[in-house]
mmCIF file as gemmi writes it, N, C-alpha and C atoms, coordinates in Angstrom:
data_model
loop_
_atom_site.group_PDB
_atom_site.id
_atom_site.type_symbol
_atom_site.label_atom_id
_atom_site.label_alt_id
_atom_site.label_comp_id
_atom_site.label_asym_id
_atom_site.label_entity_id
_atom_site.label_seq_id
_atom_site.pdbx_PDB_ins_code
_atom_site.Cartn_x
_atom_site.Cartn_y
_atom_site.Cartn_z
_atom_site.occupancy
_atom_site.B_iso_or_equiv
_atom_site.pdbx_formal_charge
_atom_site.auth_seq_id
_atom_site.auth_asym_id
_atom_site.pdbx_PDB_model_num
ATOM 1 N N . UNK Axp A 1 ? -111.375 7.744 191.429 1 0 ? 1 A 1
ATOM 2 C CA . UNK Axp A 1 ? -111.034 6.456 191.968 1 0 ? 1 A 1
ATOM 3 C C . UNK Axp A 1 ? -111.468 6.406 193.436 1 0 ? 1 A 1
ATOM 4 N N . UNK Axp A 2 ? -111.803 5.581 194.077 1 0 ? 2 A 1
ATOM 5 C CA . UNK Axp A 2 ? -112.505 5.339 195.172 1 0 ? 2 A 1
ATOM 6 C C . UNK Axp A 2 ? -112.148 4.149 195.912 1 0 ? 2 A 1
ATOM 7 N N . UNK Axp A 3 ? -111.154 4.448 197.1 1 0 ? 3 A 1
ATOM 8 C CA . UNK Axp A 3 ? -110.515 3.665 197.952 1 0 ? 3 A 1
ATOM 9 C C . UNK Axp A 3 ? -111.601 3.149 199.427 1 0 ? 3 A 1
ATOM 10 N N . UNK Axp A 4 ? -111.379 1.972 199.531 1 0 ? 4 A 1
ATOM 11 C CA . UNK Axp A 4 ? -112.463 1.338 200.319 1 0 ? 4 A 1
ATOM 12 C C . UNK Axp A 4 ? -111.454 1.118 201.461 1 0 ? 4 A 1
ATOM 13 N N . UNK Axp A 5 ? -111.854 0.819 202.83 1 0 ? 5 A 1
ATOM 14 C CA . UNK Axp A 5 ? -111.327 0.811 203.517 1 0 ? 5 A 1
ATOM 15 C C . UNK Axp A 5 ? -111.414 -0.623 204.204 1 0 ? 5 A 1
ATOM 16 N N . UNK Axp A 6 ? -110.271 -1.622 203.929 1 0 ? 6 A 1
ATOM 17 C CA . UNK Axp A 6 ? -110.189 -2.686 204.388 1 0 ? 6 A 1
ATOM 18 C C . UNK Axp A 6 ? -110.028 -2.748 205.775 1 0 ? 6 A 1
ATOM 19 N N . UNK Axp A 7 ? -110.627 -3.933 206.476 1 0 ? 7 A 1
ATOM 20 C CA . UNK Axp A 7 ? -110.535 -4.675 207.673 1 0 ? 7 A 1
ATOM 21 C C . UNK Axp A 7 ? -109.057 -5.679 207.859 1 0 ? 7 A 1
ATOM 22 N N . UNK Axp A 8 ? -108.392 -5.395 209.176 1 0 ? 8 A 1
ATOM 23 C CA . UNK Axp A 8 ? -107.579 -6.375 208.77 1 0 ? 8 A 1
ATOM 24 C C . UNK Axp A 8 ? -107.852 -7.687 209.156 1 0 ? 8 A 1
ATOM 25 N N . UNK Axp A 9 ? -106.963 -8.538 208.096 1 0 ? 9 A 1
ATOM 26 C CA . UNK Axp A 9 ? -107.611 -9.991 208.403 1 0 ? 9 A 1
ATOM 27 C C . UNK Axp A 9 ? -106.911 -10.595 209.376 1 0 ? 9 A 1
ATOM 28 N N . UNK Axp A 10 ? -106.365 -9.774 210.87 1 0 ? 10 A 1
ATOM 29 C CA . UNK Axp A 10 ? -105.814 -10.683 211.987 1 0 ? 10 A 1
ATOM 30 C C . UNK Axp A 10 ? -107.027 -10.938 212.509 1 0 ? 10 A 1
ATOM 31 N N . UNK Axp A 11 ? -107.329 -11.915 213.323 1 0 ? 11 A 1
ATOM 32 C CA . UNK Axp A 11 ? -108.546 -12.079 214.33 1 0 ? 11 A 1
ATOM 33 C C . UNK Axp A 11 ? -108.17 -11.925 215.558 1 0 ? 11 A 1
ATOM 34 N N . UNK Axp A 12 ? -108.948 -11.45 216.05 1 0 ? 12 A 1
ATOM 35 C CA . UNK Axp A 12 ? -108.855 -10.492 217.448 1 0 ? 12 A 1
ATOM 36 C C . UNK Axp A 12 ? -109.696 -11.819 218.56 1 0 ? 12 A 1
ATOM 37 N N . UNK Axp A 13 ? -108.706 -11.808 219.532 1 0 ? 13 A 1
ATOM 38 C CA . UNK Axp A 13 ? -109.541 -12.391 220.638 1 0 ? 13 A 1
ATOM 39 C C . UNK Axp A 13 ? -109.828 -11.649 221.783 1 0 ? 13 A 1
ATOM 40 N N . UNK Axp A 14 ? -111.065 -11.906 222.968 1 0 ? 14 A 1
ATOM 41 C CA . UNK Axp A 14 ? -111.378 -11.185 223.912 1 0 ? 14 A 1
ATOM 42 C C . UNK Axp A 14 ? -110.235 -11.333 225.103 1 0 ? 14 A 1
ATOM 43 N N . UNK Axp A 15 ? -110.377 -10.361 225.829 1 0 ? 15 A 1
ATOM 44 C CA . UNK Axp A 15 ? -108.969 -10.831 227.119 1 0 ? 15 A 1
ATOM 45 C C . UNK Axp A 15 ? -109.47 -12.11 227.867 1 0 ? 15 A 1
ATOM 46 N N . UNK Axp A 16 ? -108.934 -12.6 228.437 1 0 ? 16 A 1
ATOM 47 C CA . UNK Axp A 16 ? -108.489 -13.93 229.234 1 0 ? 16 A 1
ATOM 48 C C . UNK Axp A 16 ? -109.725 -13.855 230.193 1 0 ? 16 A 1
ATOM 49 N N . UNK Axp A 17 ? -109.79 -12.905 231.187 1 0 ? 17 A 1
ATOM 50 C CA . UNK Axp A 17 ? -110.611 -12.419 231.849 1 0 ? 17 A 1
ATOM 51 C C . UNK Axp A 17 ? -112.186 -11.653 232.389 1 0 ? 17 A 1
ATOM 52 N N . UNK Axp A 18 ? -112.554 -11.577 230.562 1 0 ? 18 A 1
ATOM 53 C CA . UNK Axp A 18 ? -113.081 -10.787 230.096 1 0 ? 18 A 1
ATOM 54 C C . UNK Axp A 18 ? -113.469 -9.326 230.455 1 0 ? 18 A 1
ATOM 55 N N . UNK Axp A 19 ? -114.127 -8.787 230.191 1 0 ? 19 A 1
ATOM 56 C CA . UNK Axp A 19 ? -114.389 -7.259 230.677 1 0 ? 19 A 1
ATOM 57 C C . UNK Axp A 19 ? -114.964 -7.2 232.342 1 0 ? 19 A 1
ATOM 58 N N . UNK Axp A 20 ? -114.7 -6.103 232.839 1 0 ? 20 A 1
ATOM 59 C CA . UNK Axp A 20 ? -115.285 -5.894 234.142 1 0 ? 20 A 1
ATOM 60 C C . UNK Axp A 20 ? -115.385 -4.219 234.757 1 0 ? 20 A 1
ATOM 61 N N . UNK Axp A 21 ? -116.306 -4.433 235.407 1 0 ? 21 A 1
ATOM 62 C CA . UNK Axp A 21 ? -116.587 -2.824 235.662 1 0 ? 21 A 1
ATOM 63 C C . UNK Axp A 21 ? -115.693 -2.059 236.062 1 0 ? 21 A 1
ATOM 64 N N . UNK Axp A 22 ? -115.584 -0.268 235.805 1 0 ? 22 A 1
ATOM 65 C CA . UNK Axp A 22 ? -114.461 0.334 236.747 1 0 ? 22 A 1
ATOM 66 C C . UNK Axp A 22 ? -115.342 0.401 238.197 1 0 ? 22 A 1
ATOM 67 N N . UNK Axp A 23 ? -114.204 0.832 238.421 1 0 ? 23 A 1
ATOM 68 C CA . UNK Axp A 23 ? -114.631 1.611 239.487 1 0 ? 23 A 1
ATOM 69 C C . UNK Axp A 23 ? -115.087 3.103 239.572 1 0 ? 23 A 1
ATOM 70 N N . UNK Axp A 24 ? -116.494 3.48 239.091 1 0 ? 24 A 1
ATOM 71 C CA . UNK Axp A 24 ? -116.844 4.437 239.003 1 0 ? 24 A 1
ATOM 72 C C . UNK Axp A 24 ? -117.609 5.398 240.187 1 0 ? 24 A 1
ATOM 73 N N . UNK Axp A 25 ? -117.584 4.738 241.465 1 0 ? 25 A 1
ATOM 74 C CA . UNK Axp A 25 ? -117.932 4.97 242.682 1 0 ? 25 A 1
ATOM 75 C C . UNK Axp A 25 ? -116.678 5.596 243.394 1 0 ? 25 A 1
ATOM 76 N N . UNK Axp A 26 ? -115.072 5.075 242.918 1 0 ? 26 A 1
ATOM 77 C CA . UNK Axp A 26 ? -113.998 5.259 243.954 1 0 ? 26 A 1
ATOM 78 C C . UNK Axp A 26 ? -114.06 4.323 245.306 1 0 ? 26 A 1
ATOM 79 N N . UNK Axp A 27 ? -114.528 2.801 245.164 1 0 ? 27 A 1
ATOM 80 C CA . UNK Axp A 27 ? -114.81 1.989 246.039 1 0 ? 27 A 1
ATOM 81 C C . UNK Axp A 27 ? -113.724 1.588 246.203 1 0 ? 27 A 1
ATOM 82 N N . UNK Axp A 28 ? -112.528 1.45 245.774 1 0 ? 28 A 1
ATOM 83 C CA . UNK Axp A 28 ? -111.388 1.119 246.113 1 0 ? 28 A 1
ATOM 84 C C . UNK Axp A 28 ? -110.401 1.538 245.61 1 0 ? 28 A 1
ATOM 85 N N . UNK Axp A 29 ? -110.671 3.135 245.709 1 0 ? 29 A 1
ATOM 86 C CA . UNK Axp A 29 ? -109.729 4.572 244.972 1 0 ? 29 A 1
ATOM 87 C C . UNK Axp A 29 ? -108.509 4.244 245.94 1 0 ? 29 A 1
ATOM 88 N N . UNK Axp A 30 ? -108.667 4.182 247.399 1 0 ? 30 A 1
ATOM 89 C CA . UNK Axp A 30 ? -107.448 4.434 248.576 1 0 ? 30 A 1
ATOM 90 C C . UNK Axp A 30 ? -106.475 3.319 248.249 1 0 ? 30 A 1
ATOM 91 N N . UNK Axp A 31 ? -107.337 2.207 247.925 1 0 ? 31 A 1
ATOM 92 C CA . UNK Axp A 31 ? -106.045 1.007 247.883 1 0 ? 31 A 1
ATOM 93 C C . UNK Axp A 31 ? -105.39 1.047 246.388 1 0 ? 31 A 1
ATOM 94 N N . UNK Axp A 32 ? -105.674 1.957 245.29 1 0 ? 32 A 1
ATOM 95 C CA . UNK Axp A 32 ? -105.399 1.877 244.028 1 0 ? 32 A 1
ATOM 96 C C . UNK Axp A 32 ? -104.491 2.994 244.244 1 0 ? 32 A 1
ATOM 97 N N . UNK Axp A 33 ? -104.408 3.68 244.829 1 0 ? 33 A 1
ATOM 98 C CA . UNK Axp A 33 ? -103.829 5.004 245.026 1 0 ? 33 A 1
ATOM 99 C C . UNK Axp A 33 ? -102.688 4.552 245.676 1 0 ? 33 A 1
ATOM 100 N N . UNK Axp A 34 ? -102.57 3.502 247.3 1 0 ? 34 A 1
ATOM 101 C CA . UNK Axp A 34 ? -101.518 3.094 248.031 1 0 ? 34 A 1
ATOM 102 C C . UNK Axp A 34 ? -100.854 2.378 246.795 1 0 ? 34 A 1
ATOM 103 N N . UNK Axp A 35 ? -101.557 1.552 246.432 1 0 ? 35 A 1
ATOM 104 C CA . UNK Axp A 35 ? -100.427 0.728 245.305 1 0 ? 35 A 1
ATOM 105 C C . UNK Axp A 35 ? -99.816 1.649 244.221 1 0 ? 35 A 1
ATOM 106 N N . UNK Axp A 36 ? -100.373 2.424 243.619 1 0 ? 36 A 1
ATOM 107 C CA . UNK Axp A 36 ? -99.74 3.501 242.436 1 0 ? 36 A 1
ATOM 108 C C . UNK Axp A 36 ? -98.409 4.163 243.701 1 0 ? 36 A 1
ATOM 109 N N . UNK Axp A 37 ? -98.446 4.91 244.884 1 0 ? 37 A 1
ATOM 110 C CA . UNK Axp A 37 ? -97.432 5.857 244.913 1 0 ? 37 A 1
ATOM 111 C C . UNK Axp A 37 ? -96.326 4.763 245.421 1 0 ? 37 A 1
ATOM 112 N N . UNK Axp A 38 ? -96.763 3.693 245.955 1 0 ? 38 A 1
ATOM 113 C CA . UNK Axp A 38 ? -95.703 2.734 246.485 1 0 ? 38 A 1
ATOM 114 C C . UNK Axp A 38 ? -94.734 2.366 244.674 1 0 ? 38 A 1
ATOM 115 N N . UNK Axp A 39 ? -95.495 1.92 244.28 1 0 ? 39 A 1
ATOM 116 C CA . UNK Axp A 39 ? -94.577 1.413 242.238 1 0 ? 39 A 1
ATOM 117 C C . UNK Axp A 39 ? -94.142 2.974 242.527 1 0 ? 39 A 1
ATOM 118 N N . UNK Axp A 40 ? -94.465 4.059 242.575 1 0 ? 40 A 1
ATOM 119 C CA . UNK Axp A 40 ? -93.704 5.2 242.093 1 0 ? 40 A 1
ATOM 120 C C . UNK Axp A 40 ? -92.568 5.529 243.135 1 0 ? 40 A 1
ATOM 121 N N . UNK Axp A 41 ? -92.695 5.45 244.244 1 0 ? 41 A 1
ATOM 122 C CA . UNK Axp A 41 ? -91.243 5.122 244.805 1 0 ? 41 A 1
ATOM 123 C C . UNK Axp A 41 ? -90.381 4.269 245.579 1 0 ? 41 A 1
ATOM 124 N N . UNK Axp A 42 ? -90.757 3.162 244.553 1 0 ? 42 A 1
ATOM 125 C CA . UNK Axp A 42 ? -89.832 2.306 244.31 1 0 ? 42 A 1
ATOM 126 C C . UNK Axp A 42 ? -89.401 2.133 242.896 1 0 ? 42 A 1
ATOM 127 N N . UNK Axp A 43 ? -89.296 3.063 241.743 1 0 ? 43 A 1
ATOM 128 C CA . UNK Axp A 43 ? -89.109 3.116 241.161 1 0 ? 43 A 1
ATOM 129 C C . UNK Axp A 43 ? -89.905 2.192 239.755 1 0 ? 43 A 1
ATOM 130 N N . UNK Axp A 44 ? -90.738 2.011 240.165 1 0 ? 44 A 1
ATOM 131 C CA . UNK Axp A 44 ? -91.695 1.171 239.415 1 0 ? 44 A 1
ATOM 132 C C . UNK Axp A 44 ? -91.803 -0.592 239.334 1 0 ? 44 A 1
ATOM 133 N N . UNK Axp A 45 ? -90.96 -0.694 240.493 1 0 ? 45 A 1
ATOM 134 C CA . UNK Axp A 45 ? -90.328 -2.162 240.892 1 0 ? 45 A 1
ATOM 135 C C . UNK Axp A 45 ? -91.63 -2.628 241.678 1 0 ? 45 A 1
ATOM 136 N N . UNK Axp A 46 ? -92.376 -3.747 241.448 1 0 ? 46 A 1
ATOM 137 C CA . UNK Axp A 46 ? -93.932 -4.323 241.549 1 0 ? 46 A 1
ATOM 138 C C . UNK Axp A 46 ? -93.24 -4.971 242.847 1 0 ? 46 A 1
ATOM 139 N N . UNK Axp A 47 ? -92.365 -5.311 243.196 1 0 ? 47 A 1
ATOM 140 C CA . UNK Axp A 47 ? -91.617 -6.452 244.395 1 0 ? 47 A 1
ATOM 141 C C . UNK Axp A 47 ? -92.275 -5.73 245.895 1 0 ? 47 A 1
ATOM 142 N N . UNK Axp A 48 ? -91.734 -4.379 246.109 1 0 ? 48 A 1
ATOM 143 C CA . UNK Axp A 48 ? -92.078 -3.942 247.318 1 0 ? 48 A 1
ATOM 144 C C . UNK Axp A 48 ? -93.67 -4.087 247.331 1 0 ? 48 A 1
ATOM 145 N N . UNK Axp A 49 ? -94.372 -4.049 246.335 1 0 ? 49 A 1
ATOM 146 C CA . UNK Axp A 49 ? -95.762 -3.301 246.528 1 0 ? 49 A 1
ATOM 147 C C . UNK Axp A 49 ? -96.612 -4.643 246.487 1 0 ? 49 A 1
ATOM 148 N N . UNK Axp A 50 ? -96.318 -5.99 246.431 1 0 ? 50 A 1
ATOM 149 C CA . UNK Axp A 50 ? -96.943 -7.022 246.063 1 0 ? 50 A 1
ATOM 150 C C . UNK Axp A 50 ? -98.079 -7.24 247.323 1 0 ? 50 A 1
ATOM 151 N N . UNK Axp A 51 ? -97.625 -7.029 248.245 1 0 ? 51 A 1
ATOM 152 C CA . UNK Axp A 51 ? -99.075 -6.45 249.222 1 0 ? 51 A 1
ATOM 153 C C . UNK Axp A 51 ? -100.114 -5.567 249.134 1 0 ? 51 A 1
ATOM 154 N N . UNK Axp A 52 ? -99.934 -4.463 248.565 1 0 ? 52 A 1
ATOM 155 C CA . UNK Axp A 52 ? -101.126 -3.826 248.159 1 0 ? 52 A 1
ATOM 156 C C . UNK Axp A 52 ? -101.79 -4.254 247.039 1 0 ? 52 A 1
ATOM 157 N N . UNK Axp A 53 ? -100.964 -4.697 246.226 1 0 ? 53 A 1
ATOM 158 C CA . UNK Axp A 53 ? -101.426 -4.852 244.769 1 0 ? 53 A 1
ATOM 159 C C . UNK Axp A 53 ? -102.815 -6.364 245.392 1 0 ? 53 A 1
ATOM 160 N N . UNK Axp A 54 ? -102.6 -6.957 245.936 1 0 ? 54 A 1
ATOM 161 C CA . UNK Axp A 54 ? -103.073 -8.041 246.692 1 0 ? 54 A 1
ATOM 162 C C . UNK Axp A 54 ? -103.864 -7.726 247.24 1 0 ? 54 A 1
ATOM 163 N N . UNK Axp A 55 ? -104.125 -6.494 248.068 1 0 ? 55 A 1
ATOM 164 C CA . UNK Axp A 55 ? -105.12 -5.682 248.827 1 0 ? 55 A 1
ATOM 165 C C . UNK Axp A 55 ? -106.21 -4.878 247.894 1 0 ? 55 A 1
ATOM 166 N N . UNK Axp A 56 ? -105.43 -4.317 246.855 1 0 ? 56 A 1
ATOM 167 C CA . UNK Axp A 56 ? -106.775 -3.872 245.792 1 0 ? 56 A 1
ATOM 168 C C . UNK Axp A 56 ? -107.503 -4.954 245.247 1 0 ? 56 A 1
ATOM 169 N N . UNK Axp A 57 ? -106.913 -6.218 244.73 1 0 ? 57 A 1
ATOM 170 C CA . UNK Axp A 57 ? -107.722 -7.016 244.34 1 0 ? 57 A 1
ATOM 171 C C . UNK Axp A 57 ? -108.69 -7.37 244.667 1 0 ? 57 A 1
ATOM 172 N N . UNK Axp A 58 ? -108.444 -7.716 246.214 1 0 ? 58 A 1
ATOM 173 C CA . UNK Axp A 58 ? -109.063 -8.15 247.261 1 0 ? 58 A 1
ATOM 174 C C . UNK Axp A 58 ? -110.243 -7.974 247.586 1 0 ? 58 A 1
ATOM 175 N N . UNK Axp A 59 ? -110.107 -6.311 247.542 1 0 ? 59 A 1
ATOM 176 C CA . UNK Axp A 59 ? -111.064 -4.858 247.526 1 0 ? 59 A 1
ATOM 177 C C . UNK Axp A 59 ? -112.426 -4.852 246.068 1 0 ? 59 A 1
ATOM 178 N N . UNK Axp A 60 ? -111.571 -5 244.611 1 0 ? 60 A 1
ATOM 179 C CA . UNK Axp A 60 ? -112.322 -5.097 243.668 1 0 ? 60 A 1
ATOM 180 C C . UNK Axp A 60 ? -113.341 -6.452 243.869 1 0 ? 60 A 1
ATOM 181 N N . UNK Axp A 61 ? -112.877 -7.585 244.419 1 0 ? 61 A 1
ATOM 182 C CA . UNK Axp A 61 ? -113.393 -8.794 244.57 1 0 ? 61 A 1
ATOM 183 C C . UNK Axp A 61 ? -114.464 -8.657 245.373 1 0 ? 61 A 1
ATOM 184 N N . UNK Axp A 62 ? -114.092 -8.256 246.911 1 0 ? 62 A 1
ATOM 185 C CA . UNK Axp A 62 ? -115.333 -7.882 247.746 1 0 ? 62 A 1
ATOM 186 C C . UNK Axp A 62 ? -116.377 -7.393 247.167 1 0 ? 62 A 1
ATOM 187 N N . UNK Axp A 63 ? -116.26 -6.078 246.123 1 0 ? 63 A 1
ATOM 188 C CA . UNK Axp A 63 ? -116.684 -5.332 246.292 1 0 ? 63 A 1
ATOM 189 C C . UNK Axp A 63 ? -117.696 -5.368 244.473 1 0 ? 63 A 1
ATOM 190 N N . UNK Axp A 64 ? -117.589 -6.148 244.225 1 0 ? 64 A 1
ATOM 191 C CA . UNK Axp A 64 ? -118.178 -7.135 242.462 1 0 ? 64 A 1
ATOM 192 C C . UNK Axp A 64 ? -117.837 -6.483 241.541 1 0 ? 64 A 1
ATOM 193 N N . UNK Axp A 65 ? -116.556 -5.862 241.751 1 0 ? 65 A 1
ATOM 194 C CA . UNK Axp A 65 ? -115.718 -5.084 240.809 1 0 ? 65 A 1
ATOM 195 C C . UNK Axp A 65 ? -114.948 -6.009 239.786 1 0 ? 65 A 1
ATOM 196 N N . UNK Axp A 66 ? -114.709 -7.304 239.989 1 0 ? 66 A 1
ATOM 197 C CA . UNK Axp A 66 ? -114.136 -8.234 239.441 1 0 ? 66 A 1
ATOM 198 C C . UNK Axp A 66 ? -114.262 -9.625 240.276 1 0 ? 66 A 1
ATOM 199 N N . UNK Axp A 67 ? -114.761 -10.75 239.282 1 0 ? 67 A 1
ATOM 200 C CA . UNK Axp A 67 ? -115.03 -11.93 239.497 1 0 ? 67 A 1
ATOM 201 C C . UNK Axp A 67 ? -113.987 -12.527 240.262 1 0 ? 67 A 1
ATOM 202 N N . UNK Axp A 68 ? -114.988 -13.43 241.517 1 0 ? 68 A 1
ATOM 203 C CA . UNK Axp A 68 ? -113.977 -13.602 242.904 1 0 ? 68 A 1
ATOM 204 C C . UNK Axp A 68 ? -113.168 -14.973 242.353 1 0 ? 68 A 1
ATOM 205 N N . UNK Axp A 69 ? -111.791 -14.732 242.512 1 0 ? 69 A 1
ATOM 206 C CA . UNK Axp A 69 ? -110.845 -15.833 241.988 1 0 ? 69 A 1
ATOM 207 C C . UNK Axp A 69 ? -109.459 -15.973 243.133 1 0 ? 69 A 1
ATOM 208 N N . UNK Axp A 70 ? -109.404 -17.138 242.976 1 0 ? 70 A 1
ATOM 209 C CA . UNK Axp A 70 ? -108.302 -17.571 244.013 1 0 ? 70 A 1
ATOM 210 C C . UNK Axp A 70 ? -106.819 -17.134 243.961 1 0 ? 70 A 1
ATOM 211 N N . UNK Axp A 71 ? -105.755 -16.138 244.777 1 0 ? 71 A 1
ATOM 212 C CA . UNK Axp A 71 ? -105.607 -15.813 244.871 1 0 ? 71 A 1
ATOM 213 C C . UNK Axp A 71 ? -103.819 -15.88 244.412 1 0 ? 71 A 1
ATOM 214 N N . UNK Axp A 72 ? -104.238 -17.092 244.313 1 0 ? 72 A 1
ATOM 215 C CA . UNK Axp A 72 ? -103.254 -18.323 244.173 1 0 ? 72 A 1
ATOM 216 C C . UNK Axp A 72 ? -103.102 -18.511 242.38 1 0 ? 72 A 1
ATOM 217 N N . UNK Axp A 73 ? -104.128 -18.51 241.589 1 0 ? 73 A 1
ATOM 218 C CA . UNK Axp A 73 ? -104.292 -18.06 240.524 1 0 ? 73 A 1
ATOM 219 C C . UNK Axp A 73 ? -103.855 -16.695 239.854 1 0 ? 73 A 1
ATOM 220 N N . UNK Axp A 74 ? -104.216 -15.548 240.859 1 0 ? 74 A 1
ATOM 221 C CA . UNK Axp A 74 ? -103.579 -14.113 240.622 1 0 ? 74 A 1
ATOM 222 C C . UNK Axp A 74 ? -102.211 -13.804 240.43 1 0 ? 74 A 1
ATOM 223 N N . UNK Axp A 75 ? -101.464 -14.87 241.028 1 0 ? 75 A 1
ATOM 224 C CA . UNK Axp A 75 ? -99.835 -15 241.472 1 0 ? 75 A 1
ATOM 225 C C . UNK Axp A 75 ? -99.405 -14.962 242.726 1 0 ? 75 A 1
ATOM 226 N N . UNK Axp A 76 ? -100.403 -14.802 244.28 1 0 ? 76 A 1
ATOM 227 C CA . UNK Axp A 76 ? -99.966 -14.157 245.323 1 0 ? 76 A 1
ATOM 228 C C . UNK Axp A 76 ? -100.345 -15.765 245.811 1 0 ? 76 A 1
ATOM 229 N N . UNK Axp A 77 ? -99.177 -16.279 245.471 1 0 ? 77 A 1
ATOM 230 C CA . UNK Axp A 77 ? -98.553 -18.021 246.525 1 0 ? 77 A 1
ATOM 231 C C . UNK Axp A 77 ? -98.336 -17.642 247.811 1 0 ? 77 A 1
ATOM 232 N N . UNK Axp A 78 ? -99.111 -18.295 248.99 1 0 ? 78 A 1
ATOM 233 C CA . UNK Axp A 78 ? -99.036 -18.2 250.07 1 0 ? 78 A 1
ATOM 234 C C . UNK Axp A 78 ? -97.762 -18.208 250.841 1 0 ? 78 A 1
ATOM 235 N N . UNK Axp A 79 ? -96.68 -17.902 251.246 1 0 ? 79 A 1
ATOM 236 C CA . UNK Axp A 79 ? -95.285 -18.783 251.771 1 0 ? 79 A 1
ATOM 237 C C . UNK Axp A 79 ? -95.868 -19.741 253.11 1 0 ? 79 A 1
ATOM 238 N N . UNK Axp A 80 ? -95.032 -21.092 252.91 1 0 ? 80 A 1
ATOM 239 C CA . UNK Axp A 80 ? -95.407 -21.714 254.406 1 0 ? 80 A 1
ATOM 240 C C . UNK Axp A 80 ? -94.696 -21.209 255.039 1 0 ? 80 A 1
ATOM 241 N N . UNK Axp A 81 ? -95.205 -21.756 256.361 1 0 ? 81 A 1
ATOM 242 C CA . UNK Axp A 81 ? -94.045 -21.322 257.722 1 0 ? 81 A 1
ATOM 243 C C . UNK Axp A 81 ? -92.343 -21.382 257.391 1 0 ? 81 A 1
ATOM 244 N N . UNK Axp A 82 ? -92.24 -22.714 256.725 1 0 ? 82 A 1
ATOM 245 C CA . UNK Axp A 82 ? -90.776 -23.386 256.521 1 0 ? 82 A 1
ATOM 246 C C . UNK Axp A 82 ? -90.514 -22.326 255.91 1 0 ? 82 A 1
ATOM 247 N N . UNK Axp A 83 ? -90.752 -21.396 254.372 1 0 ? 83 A 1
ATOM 248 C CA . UNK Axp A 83 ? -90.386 -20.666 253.83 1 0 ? 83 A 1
ATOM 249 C C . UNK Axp A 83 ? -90.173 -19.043 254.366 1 0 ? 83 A 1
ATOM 250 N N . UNK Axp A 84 ? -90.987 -18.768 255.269 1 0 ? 84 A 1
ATOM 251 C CA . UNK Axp A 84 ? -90.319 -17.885 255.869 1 0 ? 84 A 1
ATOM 252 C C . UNK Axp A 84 ? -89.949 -17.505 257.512 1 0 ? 84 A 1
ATOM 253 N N . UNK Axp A 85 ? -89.589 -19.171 257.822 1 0 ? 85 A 1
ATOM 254 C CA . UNK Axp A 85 ? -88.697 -19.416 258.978 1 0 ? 85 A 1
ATOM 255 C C . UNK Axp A 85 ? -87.275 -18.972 258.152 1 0 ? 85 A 1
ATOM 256 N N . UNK Axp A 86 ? -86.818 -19.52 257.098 1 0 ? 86 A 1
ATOM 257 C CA . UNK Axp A 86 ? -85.687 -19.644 256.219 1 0 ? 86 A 1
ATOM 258 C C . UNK Axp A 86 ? -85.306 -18.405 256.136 1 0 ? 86 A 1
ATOM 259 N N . UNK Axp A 87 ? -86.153 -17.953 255.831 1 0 ? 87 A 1
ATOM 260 C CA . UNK Axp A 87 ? -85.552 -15.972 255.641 1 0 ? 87 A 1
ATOM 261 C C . UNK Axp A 87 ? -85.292 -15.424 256.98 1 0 ? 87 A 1
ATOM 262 N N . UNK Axp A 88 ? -85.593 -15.633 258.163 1 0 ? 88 A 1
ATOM 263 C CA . UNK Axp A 88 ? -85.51 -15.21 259.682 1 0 ? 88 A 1
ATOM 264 C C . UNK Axp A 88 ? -84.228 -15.299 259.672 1 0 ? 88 A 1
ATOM 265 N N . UNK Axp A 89 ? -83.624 -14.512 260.395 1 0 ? 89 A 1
ATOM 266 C CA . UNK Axp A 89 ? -82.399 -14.83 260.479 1 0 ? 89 A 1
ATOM 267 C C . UNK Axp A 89 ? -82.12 -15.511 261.916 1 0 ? 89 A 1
């Protein structure tokens, strides 16, 4: 008897973003590295580190590591002045 090996019939879509190069140079190893040990102690909490994470992008973007996109799109909303006059104490 001779079992064939089916495909499954979900359909697969490409990511949102599509594919993009690594970084196989280490062109923006330092800022991937600041953002990894910052998530690691802070316990993996993305809140403290939302500046670097912002800074590698930044880095991949410069650098045609990933297609240049607004930043504002990424999630990193500018605060106005008003918004962080409010937090001043």
């Amino acid at each position: 008897m001779s079992y064939t090996y089916r495909q499954s019939a979900i359909e697969r879509e490409p990511p949102l973003k599509g594919s993009f190069p690594l970084d196989h140079d280490g062109v923006c190893k330092l800022q991937m590295l600041d953002y990894m040990l910052c998530l690691q102690s802070n316990g993996l909490s993305s809140s403290p580190c939302h500046n670097l994470a912002k800074e590698y992008l930044k880095c991949r973007m410069e650098n045609n590591l990933m297609l240049e996109e607004d930043m504002d799109k990424l999630g990193f909303k500018e605060k106005s002045k008003n918004q962080l006059n409010e937090k001043s104490p």
